[in-house]
C-alpha positions in Angstrom: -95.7 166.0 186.9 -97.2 168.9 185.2 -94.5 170.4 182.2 -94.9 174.1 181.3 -96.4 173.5 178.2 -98.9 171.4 179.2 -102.4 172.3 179.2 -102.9 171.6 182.9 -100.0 175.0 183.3 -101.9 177.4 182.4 -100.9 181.2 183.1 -103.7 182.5 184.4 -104.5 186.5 186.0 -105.2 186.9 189.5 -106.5 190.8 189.6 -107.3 190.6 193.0 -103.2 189.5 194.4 -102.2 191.8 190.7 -100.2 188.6 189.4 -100.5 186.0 186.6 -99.5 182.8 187.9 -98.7 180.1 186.3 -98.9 176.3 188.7 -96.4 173.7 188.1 -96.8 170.8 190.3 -97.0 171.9 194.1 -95.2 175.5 193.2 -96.7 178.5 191.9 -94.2 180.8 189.6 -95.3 184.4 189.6 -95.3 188.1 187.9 -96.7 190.9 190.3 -98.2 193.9 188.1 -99.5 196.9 188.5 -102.5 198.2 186.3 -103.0 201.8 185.3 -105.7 203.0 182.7 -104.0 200.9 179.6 -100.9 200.3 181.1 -99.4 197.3 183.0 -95.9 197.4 185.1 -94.1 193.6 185.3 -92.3 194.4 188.4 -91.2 191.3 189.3 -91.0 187.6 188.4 -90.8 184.9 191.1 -89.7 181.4 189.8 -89.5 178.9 193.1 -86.1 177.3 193.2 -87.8 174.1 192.2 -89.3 175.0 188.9 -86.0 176.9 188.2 -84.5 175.3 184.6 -87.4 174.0 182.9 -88.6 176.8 181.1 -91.4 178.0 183.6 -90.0 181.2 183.8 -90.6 181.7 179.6 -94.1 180.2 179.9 -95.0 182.3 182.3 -93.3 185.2 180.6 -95.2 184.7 177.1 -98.7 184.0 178.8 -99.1 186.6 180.6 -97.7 189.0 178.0 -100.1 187.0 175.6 -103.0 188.0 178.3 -101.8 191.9 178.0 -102.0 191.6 174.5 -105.8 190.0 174.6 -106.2 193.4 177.3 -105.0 195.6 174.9 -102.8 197.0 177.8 -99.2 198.4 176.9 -96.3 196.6 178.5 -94.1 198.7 181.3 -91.2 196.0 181.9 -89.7 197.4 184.8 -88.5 193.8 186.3 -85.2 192.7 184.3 -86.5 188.8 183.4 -89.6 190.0 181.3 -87.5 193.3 179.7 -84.6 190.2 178.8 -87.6 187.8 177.7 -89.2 191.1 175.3 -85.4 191.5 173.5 -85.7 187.6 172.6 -88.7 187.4 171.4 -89.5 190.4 169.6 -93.0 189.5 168.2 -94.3 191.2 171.8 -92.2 194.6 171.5 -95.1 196.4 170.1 -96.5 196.1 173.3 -93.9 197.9 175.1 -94.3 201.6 176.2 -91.9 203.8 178.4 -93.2 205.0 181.7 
């Protein structure tokens, strides 16, 4: 079994299905995005019920924010996980903008 934090669970950008994924076992937890010019809306996180309670949600938060940060994009959080995730970890709030 593949933990979060391993380096086989790796979040990783899928442009084409605008999502960074990150696989855990058989499941794949999820972020859909939307891109605009420097910007990028988190519109929604998808954890499958499986994964839920061992932190894949987080991992998948902070590497894909990482991945915005590498971008230089500025963070839209419009879904209600990653805007709860920002307020805890504060060390990403300089990426946030208002849309």
């Amino acid at each position: 079994m593949n933990m979060p934090n391993s380096p086989a669970a790796t979040v990783v950008d899928r442009a084409e299905r605008q999502r960074f994924e990150l696989q855990v076992d058989d499941s794949v937890a999820f972020i859909a995005y939307t891109k605009s010019g420097d910007r990028i809306s988190f519109d929604h996180t998808e954890v499958p019920p499986e994964l839920g309670g061992r932190g894949v949600g987080s991992r998948l938060a902070q590497g894909a924010l990482e991945l915005a940060r590498t971008q230089a994009l500025k963070v839209i959080p419009r879904c209600r996980f990653i805007a709860e995730y920002i307020q805890r970890h504060p060390e990403f709030a300089g990426l946030v903008v208002r849309d």
